[in-house]
C-alpha positions in Angstrom: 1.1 173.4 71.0 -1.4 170.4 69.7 -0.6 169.6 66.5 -3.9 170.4 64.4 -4.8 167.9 61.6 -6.5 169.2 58.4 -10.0 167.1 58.2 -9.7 164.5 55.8 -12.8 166.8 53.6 -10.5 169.1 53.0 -8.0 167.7 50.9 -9.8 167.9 47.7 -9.7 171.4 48.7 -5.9 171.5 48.2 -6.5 170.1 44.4 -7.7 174.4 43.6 -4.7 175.5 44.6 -3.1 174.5 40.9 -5.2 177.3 39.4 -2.6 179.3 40.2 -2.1 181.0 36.3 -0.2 178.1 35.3 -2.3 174.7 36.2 -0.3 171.5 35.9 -0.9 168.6 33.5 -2.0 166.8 36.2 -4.6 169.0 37.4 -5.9 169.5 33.8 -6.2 166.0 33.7 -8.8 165.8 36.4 -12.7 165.3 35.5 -14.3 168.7 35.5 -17.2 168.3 37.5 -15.4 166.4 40.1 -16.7 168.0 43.4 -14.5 169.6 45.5 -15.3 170.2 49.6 -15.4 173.3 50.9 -15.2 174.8 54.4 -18.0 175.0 55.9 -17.6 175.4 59.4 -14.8 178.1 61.3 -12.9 174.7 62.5 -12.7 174.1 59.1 -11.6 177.1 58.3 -9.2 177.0 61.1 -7.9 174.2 59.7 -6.9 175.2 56.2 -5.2 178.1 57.9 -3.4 175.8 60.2 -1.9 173.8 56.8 1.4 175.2 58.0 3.3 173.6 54.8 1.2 176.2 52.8 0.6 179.1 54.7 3.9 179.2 56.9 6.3 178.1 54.2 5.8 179.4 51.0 7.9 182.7 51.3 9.3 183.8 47.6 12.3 185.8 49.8 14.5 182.6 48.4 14.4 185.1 44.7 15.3 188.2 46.6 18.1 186.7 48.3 19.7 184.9 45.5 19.3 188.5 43.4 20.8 190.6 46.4 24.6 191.8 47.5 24.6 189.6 50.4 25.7 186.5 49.2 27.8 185.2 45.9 28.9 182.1 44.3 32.0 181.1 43.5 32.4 179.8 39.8 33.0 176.8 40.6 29.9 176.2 42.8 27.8 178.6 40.2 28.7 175.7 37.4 28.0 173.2 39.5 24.5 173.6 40.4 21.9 171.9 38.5 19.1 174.0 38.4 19.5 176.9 35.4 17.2 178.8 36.3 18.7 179.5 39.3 21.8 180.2 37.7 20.2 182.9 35.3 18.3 184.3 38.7 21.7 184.9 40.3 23.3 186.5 37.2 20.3 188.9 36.6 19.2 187.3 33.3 16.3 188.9 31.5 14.1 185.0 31.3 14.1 181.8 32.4 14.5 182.4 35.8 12.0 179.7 37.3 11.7 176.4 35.8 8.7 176.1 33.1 6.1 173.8 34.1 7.9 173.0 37.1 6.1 172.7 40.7 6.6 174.3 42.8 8.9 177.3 42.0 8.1 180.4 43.9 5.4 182.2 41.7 3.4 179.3 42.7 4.6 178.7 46.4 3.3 182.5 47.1 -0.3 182.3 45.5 -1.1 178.8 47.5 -2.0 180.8 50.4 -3.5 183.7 48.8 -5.9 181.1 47.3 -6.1 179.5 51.0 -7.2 183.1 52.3 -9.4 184.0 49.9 -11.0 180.4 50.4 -11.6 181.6 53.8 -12.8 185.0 53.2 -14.9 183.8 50.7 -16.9 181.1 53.1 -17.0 183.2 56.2 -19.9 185.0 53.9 -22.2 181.8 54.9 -21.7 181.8 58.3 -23.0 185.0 60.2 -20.8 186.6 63.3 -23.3 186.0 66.0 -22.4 187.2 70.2 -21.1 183.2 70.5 -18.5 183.0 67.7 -17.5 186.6 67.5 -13.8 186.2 68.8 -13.5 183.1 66.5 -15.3 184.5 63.6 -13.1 187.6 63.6 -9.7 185.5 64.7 -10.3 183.5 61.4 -11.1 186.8 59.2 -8.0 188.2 60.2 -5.7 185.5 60.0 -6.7 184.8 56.4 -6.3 188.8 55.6 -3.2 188.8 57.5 -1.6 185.8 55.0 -3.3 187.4 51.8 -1.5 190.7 52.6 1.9 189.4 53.5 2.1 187.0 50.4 1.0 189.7 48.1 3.8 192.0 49.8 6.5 189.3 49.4 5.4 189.0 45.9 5.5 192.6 45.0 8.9 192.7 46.4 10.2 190.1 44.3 8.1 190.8 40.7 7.6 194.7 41.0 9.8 197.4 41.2 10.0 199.7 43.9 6.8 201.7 45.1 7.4 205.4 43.7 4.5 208.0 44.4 5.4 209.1 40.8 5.0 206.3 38.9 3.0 204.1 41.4 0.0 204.5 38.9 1.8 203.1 36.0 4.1 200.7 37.1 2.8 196.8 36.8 2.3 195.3 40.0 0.8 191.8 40.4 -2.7 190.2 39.6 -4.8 190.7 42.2 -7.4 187.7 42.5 -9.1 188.2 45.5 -11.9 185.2 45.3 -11.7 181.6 44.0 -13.2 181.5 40.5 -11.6 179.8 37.8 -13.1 182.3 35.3 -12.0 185.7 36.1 -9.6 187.3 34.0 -5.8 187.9 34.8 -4.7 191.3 34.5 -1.9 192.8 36.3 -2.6 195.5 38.7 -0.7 198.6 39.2 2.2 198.9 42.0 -0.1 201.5 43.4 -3.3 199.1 43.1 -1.4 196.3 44.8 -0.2 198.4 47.7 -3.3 199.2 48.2 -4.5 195.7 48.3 -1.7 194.8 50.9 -2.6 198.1 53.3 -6.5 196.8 53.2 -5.8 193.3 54.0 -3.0 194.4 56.6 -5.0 197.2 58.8 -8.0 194.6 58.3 -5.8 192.2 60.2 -4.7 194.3 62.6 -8.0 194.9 63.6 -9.4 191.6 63.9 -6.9 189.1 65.5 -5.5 189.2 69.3 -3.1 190.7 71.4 -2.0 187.4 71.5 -1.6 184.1 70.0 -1.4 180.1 71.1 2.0 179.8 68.6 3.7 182.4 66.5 2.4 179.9 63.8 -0.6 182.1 63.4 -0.8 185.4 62.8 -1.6 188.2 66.1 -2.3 191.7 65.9 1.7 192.6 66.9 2.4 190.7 63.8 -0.1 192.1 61.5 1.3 195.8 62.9 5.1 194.6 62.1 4.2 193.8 58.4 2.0 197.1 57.6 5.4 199.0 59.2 7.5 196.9 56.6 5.1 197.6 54.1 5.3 201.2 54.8 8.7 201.3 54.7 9.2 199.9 51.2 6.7 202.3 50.2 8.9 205.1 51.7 6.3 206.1 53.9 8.1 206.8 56.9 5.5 208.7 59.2 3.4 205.5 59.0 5.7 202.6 59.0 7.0 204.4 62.5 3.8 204.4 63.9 3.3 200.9 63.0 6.3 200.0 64.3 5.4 201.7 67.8 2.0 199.5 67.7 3.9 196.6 67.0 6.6 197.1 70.3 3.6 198.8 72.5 2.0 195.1 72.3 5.1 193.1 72.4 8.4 194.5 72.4 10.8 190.7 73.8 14.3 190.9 72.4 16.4 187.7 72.2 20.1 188.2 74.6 22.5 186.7 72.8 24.8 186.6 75.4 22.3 183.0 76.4 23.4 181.6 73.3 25.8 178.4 72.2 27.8 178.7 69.0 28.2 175.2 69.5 25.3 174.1 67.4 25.0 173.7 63.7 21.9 176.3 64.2 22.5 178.7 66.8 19.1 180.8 66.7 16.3 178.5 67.8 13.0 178.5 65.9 9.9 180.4 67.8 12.3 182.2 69.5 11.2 185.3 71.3 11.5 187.6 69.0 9.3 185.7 66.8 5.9 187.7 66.0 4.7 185.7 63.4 6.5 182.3 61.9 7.1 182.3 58.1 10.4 180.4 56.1 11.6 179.3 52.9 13.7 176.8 51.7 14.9 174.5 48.6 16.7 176.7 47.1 20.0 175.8 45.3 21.6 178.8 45.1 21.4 179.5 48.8 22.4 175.7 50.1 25.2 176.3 53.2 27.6 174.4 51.1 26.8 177.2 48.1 26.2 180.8 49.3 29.0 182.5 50.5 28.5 185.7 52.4 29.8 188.9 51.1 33.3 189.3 52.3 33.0 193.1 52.9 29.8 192.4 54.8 31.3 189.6 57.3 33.8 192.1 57.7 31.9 194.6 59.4 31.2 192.4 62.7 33.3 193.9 65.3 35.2 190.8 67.2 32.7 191.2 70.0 29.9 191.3 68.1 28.2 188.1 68.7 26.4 188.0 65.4 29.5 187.2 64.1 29.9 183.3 65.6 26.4 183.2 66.1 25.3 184.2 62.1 28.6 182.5 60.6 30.4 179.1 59.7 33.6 179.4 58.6 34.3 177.1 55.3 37.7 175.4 55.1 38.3 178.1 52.1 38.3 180.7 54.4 34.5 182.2 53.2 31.7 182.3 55.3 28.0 180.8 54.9 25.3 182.2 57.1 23.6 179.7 59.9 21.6 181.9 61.9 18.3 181.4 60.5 15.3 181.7 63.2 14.0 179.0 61.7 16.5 177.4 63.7 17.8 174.8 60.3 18.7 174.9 57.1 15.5 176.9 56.3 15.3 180.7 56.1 13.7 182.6 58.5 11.1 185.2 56.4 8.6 186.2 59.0 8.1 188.8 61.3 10.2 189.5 64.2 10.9 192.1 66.6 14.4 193.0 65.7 13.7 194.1 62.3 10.4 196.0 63.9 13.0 197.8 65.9 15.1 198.9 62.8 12.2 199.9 61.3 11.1 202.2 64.2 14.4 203.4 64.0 15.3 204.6 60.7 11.5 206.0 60.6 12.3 208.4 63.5 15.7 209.2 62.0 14.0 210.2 58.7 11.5 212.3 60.6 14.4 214.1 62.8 14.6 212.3 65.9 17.9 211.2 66.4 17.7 210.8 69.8 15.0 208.5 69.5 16.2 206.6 66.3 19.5 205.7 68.8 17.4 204.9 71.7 15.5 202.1 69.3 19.1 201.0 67.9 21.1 201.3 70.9 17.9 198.7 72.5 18.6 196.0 70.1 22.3 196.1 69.7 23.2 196.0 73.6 21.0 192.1 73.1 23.8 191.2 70.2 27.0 192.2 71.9 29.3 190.5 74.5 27.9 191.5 77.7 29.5 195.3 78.8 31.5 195.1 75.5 28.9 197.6 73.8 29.5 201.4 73.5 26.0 203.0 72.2 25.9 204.6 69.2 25.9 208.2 68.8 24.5 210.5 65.7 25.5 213.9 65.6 22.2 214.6 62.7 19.6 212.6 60.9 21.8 211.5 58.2 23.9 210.5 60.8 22.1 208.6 62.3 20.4 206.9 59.5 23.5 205.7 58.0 23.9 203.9 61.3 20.8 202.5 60.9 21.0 201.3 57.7 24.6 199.1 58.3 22.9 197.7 61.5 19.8 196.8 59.2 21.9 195.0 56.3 24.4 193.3 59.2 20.6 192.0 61.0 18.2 190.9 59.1 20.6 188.9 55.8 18.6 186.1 54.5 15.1 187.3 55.0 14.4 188.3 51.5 14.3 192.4 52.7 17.8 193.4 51.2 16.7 193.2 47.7 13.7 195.7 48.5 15.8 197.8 50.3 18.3 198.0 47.4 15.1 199.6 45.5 14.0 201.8 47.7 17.0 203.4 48.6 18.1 203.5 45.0 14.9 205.6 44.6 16.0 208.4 47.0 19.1 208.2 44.5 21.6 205.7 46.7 23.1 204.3 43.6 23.8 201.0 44.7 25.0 199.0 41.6 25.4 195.3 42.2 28.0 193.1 40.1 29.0 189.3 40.0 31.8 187.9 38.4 31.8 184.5 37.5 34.2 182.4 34.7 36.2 186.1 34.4 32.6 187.2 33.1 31.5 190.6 34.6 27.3 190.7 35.3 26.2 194.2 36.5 22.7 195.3 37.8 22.9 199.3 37.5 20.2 201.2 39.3 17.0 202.0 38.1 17.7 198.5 35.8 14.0 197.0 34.6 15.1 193.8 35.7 15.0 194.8 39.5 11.4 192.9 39.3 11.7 189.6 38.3 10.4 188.2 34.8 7.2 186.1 35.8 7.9 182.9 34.9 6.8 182.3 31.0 4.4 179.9 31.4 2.1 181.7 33.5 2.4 184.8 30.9 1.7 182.1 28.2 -1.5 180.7 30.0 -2.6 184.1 31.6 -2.1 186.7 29.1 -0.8 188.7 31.0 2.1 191.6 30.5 5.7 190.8 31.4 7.7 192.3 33.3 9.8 195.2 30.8 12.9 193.9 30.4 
C-alpha cells in the first residue's frame, strides 16, 4: 500500500487534540487566537484518518491487560519497574493509576481519535454528497464513525463497569463529546448512554464503508460488523452479537493455518495477517514488556503438546515462566483490533447461549483445526449448552490473551454470577479483586477529574 502523508495544513490540526479534559502546559501556553487549519476537502479528511500513529495505535487494552488474570509479575520485576502508576494498576489500587500530567497515558491515547473522528464528522457537514463523491463521501463518514465507536468501546471496557440491563441507567459511563468545541461541558454519561453511542456509530459504519478495503489499516464493513458483535457481547446481548458475528464471516471469513508457520522468529504471527479485519495495537507499557509479564502458569498449562499456540504464542524464559510473543502486530506491540478468530468465538458462544450446540462446535471446531498440528486435532464435542459453552470460553481465554478483552470478560461473566476473584501476591503481600469490586472500572486519571469536574469512578 502507498504510504499516505498528512498535508503539511493539517498539522496545526493535531495541536486540538490536547483538549482532551486534561490540556498540557504546553498547549495552554499557546496564543488563543492562533488559527488552526481544518479539513476542508475529503482528501483531507482522508488524510487525518490515515494518521495511523493516532487512529491505529492508541488502544487503552494495555490497562485491561495489566488488571487481568493472564499475566503476573514477579516481585522482583514488580519493584523494579519505574513507572508507579503502573505498579498501583497492576495491584488494583484505588488512585494513581496513570501518571498526572503525564502525556500520553491511555485516557489520552483513546480520546485522540475520537477528536480525529468527530473532526471528520463535523466537516463532512460543508461538503454535500453529490452522484461523483458518494462512495468517497460515505467511505470517509464511516471510517470516522467506525474509530469513534471502537475507541469509545475500548474505553468503556477499561473505565466502566460491566453493562447490566439493571443498572445500565445508573451506572457512570464515559463523557461523550461528540463535536470539537472547547466549551461544552464534561459530564459523564451513563453505561447505558455510552452503549448507545458505540451501537449508533457502529451500525452507522457498517452501513457506509465497503466490502472491502485497500489495507486492514482502515476500517471495512466486516470490520465494523466484528466490533458491534464484540460490543454485543459485553453487553450480554447474545441474539445480536451472533448475528453480527455471521455478517462479519458472511463477508470475510479467512482463517490463518498455523501449521505454515516458523517458531523460529522472535514474532511468529505476522502483522496484516489474514485474519486481520481491521488493524489496531498498543504498546509502551511497562508492565507488559516481554522481559516483565509472565503468563499465567495455569493458563500455559492448558496448551495440549500439539497445540501450536503453544510455541507459536510462547518464549520460554531461562526461569522456566513464559512471556507471550504472538502478537498480530507481528512485534513487541499488542495486537487490539479486529480479527476473525475472535469473530468466530464470538459466533460461537452466541449460538451456544441460544441452544445450538451443534452450531457453536461447528464455529469452534473451524478455528481450532487452523491452530493444531495437522491431523493431530480431535473436534470437540458438547453434550448441552453449558457444555459447550464452557468449551468455548477456555478456547476464548487460551486465543485471544493480550488483546485487552479478558478484563471485560471477567465482568461480564461475573455478572451472570461466575465469581471469578483475581489475586496477586507480591513481597508475601496478598492483593485480591473480589467480584462485583467498584474498582473493576478504572479511577480516571485525577487530573482530568480536577480540570473536568467530572465524577470519579466509586471506589
Amino acid at each position: 500500500m502507498k504510504p499516505i502523508i498528512l498535508r503539511p495544513s493539517l498539522y496545526g490540526l493535531l495541536l486540538l487534540i490536547t483538549f482532551l479534559f486534561g490540556s498540557c502546559d504546553s498547549f495552554l501556553d499557546e496564543s488563543p487566537d492562533k488559527k488552526l487549519a481544518l479539513p476542508s476537502t475529503l482528501q483531507d479528511m482522508q488524510a487525518l484518518l490515515d494518521n495511523h500513529s493516532v487512529m491505529n495505535q492508541n488502544s487503552p487494552a494495555g490497562s485491561s491487560v495489566t488488571s487481568a488474570d493472564n499475566i503476573y509479575l514477579p516481585s522482583v520485576t514488580w519493584n523494579a519497574m519505574s513507572n508507579e502508576s503502573e505498579r498501583r494498576k497492576y495491584t488494583w489500587e484505588k488512585d494513581n493509576l496513570f501518571r498526572m500530567g503525564y502525556r500520553p497515558n491511555h485516557w489520552y491515547n483513546v480520546f485522540q481519535p475520537i477528536y480525529h473522528a468527530n473532526t471528520v464528522l463535523e466537516s463532512l457537514s460543508g461538503i454535500p454528497r453529490t452522484a461523483a463523491n458518494a462512495s468517497t463521501w460515505d467511505d470517509v463518514k464511516g471510517q470516522a464513525s467506525f474509530y469513534r465507536g471502537e475507541a469509545l468501546l475500548a474505553a468503556a471496557y477499561v473505565w466502566a463497569l460491566a453493562y447490566d440491563e439493571a443498572t445500565a441507567s445508573t451506572d457512570l459511563g464515559l463523557p461523550l463529546r461528540l463535536g470539537t468545541s472547547f466549551h461544552e461541558q464534561l459530564v459523564r454519561a451513563s453505561v447505558r448512554d455510552t452503549y448507545e453511542q458505540v451501537m449508533r456509530d457502529l451500525r452507522e459504519a457498517a452501513t457506509l464503508l465497503p466490502a472491502g478495503t485497500q489495507h486492514p489499516v482502515r476500517p471495512s464493513k466486516p470490520a465494523a460488523y466484528a466490533v458491534l458483535a464484540r460490543a454485543c457481547l459485553s453487553m450480554r446481548k447474545y441474539v445480536e452479537a451472533g448475528a453480527y458475528a455471521d455478517s462479519s464471516l458472511a463477508l470475510y471469513d479467512g482463517l490463518l493455518d498455523y501449521n505454515q508457520l516458523s517458531a523460529t522468529p522472535t514474532y511468529p504471527l505476522p502483522a496484516f495477517n489474514a485474519e486481520v479485519l481491521h488493524h489496531n495495537i498498543f504498546g509502551g507499557v511497562q508492565s507488559l514488556t516481554i522481559g516483565n509479564a509472565r503468563v499465567d502458569t495455569l493458563l500455559y498449562a492448558s496448551y495440549a503438546a500439539d497445540d501450536l499456540r503453544r510455541t507459536l504464542f510462547f518464549r520460554r524464559n531461562a526461569d522456566g515462566t513464559n512471556a507471550f510473543r504472538g502478537s498480530y502486530a507481528g512485534s513487541s506491540s499488542y495486537f487490539a483490533g479486529a480479527a476473525t478468530n475472535e469473530v468466530y468465538l464470538i459466533q460461537a458462544e452466541a449460538r451456544a447461549r441460544t441452544g445450538d450446540v451443534t452450531g457453536a462446535m461447528e464455529s469452534l471446531n473451524k478455528l481450532l483445526r487452523t491452530r493444531w498440528k495437522t491431523d493431530t486435532f480431535q473436534e470437540y464435542a458438547a453434550d448441552n449448552a453449558a457444555g459447550a459453552l464452557e468449551l468455548i470460553l477456555q478456547e476464548r481465554r487460551k486465543e485471544l490473551l493480550f488483546r485487552g478483552l479478558r478484563w471485560m470478560d471477567i465482568k461480564r461473566l461475573n455478572r451472570e454470577g461466575a465469581g471469578i476473584a483475581l489475586q496477586r501476591v507480591l513481597n508475601g503481600n496478598t492483593y485480591l479483586l473480589p467480584p462485583g469490586d467498584p474498582r473493576f472500572a478504572l479511577a480516571i486519571p485525577e487530573d482530568v477529574i480536577e480540570q473536568s469536574g467530572m465524577q470519579q469512578n466509586p471506589r
